[in-house]
C-alpha positions as CSV (number, residue, x, y, z in Angstrom):
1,X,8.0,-8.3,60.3
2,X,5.2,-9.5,58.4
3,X,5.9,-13.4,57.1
4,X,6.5,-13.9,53.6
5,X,3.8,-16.5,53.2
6,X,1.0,-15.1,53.9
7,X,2.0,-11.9,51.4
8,X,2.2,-15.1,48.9
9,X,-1.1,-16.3,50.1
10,X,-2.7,-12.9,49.9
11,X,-1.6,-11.8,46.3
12,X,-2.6,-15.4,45.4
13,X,-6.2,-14.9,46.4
14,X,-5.9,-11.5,45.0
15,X,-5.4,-12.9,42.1
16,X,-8.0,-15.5,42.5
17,X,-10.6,-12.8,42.8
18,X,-9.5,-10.6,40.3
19,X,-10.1,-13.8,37.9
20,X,-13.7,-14.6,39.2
21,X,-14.7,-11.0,39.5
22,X,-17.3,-9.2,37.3
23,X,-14.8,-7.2,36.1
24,X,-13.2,-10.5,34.0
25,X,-16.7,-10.8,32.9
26,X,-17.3,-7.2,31.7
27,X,-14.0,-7.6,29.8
28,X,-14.5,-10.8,27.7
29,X,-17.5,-9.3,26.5
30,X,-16.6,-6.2,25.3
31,X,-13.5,-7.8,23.5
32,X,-16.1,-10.0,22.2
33,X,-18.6,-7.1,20.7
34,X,-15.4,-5.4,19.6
35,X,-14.5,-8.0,18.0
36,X,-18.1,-8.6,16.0
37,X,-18.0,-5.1,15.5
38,X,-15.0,-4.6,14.1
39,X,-15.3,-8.1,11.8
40,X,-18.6,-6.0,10.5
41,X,-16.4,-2.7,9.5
42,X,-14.3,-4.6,7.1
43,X,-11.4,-3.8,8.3
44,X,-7.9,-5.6,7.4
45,X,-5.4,-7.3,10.3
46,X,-2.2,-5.3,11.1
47,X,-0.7,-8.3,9.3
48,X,-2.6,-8.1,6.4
49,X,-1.5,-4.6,6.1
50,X,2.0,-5.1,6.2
51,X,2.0,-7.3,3.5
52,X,0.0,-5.2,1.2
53,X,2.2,-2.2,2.2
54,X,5.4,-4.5,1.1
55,X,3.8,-5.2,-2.1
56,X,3.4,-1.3,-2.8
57,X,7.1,-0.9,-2.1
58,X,7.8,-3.3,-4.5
59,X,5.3,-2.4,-7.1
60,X,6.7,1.4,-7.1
61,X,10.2,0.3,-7.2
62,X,9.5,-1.9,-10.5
63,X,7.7,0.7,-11.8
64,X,11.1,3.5,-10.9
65,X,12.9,0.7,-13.1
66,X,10.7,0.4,-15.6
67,X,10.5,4.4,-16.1
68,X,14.1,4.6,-16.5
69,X,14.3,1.9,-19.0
70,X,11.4,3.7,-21.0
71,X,13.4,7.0,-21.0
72,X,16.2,5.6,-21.9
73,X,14.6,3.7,-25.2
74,X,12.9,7.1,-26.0
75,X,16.2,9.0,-25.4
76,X,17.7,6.5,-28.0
77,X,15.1,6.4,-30.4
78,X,14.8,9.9,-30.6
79,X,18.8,9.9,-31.8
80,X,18.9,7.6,-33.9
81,X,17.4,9.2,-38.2
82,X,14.4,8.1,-39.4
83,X,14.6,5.4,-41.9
């Protein structure tokens, strides 16, 4: 049976190497061209988004009411005589 320890040991230096490696290297940097890249595109944050997506909900739900309330003065209007 192989000793718990050393399978602790080993995953730690796995790990170890995994964070030293090339690899970690190869990674930061594209996130960081990506990230340069992308600041270039203008582009907006998921965030950003969501907020502005909100704030068209809204917008075409005042403007539902304020239709109504329109057709409803030119419903009246139109029966009541001329003076």
């Amino acid at each position: 049976m192989i000793n718990p320890k050393i399978l602790d040991d080993l995953a730690a230096k796995l790990s170890e190497l995994a964070a030293t490696s090339p690899a970690k290297d190869l990674e930061k940097n594209a996130k960081a061209l990506l990230t340069s890249l992308f600041s270039r595109l203008d582009l907006v944050t998921r965030g950003e988004f969501e907020v502005q997506q909100q704030v068209l909900i809204r917008s075409r739900e005042q403007l539902a009411v304020l239709e109504a309330r329109v057709a409803a003065l030119e419903a009246e209007a139109r029966k009541q005589p001329p003076s």
